[in-house]
C-alpha positions as CSV (number, residue, x, y, z in Angstrom):
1,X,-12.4,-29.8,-5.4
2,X,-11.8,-28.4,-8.9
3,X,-13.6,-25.1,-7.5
4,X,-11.5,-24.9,-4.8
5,X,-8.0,-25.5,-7.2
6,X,-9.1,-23.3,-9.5
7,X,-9.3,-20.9,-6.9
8,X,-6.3,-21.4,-4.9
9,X,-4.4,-21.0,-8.7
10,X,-5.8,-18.1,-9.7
11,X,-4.9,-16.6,-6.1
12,X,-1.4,-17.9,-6.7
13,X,-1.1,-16.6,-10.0
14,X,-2.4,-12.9,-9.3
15,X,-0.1,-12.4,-6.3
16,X,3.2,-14.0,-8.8
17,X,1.5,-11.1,-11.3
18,X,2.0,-8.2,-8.2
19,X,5.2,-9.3,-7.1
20,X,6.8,-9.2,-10.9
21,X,5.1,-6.0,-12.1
22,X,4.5,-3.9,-9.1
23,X,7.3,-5.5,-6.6
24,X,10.3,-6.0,-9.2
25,X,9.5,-4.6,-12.4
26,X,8.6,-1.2,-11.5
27,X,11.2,0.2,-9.0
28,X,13.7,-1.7,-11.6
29,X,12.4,0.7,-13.8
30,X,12.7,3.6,-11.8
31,X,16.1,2.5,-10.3
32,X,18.1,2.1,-14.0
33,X,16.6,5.4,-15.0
34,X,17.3,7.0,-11.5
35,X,14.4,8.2,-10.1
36,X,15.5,6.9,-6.7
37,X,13.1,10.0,-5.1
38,X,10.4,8.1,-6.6
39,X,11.0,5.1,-5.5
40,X,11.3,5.5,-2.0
41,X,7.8,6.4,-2.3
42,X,7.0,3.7,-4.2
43,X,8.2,0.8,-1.7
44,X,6.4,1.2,1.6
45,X,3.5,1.8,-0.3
46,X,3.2,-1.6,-2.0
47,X,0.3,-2.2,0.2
48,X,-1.1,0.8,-1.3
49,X,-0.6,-0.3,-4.5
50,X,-2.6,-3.9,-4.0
51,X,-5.6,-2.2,-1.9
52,X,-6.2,-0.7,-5.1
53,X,-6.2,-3.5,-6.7
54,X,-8.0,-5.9,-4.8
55,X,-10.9,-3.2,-4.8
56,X,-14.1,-5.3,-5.9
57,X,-11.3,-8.1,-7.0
58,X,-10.3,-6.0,-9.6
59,X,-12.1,-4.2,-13.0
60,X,-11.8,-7.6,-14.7
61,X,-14.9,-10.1,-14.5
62,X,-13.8,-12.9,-12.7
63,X,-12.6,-11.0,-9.3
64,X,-9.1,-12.2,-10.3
65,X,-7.8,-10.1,-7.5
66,X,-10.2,-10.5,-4.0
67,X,-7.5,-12.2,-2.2
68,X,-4.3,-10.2,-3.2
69,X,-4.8,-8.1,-0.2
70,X,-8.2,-8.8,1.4
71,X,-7.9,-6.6,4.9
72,X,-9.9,-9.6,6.3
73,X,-8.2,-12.5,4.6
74,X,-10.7,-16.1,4.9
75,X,-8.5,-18.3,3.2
76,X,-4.9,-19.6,3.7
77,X,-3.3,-17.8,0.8
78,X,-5.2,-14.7,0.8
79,X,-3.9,-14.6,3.9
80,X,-0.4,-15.6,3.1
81,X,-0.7,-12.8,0.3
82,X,-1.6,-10.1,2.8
83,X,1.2,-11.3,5.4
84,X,4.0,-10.9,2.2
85,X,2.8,-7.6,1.0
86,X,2.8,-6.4,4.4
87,X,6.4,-7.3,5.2
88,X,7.2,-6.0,1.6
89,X,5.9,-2.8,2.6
90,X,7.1,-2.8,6.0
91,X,10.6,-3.6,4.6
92,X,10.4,-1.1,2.7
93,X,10.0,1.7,5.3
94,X,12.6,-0.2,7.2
95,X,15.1,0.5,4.0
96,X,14.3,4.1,4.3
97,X,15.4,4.4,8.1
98,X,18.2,2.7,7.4
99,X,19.4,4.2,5.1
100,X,18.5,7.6,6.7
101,X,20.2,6.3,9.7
102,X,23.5,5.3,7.9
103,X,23.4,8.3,6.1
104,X,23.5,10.8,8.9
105,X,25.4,8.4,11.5
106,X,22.5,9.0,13.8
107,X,19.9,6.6,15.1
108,X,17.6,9.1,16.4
109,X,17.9,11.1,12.8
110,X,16.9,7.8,11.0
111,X,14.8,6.3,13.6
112,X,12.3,9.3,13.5
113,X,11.1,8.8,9.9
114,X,9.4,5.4,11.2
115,X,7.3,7.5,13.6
116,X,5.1,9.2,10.8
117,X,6.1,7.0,8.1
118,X,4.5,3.7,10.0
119,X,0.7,5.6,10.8
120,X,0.3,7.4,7.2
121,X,2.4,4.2,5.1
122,X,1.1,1.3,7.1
123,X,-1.7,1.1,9.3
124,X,-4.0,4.0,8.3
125,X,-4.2,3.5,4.5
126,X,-5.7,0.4,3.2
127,X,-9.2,1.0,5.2
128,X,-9.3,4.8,4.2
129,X,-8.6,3.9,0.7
130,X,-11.1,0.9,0.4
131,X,-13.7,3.5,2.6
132,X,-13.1,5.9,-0.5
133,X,-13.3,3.8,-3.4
134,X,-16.6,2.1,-2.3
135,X,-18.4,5.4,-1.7
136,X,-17.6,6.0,-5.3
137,X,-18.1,2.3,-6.3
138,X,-21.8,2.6,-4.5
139,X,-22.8,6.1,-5.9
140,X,-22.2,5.1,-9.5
141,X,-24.2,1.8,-8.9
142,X,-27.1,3.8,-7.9
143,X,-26.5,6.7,-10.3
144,X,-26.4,4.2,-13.6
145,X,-28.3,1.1,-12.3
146,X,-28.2,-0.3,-15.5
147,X,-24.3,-1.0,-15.9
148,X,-23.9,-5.0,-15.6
149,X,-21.0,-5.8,-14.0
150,X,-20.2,-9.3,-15.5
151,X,-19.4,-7.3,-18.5
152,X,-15.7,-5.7,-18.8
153,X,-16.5,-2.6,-20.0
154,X,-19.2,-1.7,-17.2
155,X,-17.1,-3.0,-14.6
156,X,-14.4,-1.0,-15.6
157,X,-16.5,2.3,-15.4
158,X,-17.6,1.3,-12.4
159,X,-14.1,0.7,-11.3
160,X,-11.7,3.5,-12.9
161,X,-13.6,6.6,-11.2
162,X,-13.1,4.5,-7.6
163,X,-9.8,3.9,-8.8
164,X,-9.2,7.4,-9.5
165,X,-10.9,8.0,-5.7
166,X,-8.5,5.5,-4.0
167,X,-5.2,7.5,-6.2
168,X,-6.6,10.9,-4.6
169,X,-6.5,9.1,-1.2
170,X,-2.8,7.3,-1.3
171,X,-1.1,11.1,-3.1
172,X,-3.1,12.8,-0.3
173,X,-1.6,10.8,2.4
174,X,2.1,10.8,0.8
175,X,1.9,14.6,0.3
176,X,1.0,14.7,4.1
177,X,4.1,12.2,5.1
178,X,6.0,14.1,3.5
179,X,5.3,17.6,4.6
180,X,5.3,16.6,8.4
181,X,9.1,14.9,7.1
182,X,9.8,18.2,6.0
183,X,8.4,20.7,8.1
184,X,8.4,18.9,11.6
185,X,11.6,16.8,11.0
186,X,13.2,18.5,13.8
187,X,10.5,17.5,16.1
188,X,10.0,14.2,15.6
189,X,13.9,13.8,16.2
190,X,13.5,15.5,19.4
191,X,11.0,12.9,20.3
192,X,12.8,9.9,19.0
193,X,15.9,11.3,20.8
194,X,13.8,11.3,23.6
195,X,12.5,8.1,23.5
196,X,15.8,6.7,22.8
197,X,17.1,7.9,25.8
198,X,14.5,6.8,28.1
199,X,16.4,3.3,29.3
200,X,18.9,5.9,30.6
201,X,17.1,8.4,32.2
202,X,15.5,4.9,34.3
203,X,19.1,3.8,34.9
């Protein structure tokens, strides 16, 4: 039972940990010193953010972080953690098409953001990332089998490289969002129009 408590509280306390630093702190940050660009980044890719994390439960001993966002959650809050980070980052990208949407006073305008920014910010990441950072994680394991990872300072050079591998992965795929944003904008509102205006091309 005390196992079992000690788990569920250290579960608790590292996904109160992600909200304040990653899911208040830091867009407060870049909001008062008005890097707004940045942040609109930064939101839909919370779940980004806590992949990394939750890599190996984290480059502390103790796997403080396993059930932050475990992509195959086995316990109640790890899968209670996944659910919130998920709408966090899916509220996110809603904000952006919103916004987008109010901005230009058209749906279609807004709407086709979502259709990119859903595949690259949502459901392709977190398996690509995790994919990444273990092929690092294994080929340091077997290219310095004597690193012991129950102490810090192993784990963590076990740990920063694949971190560094899942960072190439998440700027790789925001670079890519945001080139086919850029460069095939007017596209994707043709196809959002179009899909938009299917219901009256039935009626």
């Amino acid at each position: 039972m005390n196992i079992l408590t000690n788990e569920l509280s250290i579960n608790i306390l590292s996904l109160i940990f992600f909200i304040i630093v990653f899911v208040l702190l830091i867009p407060y940050i870049l909001l008062t010193n008005g890097f707004t660009d940045i942040l609109e980044v930064y939101l839909p890719n919370v779940d980004m953010v806590a992949t990394i994390l939750s890599f190996k439960g984290g480059f502390l001993p103790g796997n403080y972080f396993k059930d932050l966002y475990n992509l195959d959650p086995k316990t109640t809050m790890a899968f209670i953690s996944q659910t919130l980070i998920n709408y966090i980052a899916l509220l996110g990208v809603s904000f952006i098409v919103a916004r987008e949407t109010f901005l230009t006073d058209n749906i279609a305008i807004g709407w086709s953001q979502s259709l990119v920014m859903f595949i690259l910010t949502y459901l392709i990441p977190s398996k690509l990332i995790v994919n990444y950072m273990g092929k690092m994680y294994n080929y340091l394991e077997r290219k310095f089998p004597s690193l012991d990872k129950r102490k810090t300072i192993d784990r963590f050079k076990l740990y920063f490289p694949s971190l560094l591998a899942g960072l190439v992965v998440v700027f790789t795929l925001i670079f890519t969002e945001k080139l086919i944003l850029t460069n095939l904008r007017n596209v994707l509102i043709n196809i959002a129009t179009f899909i938009i205006n299917i219901p009256n091309e039935i009626e």
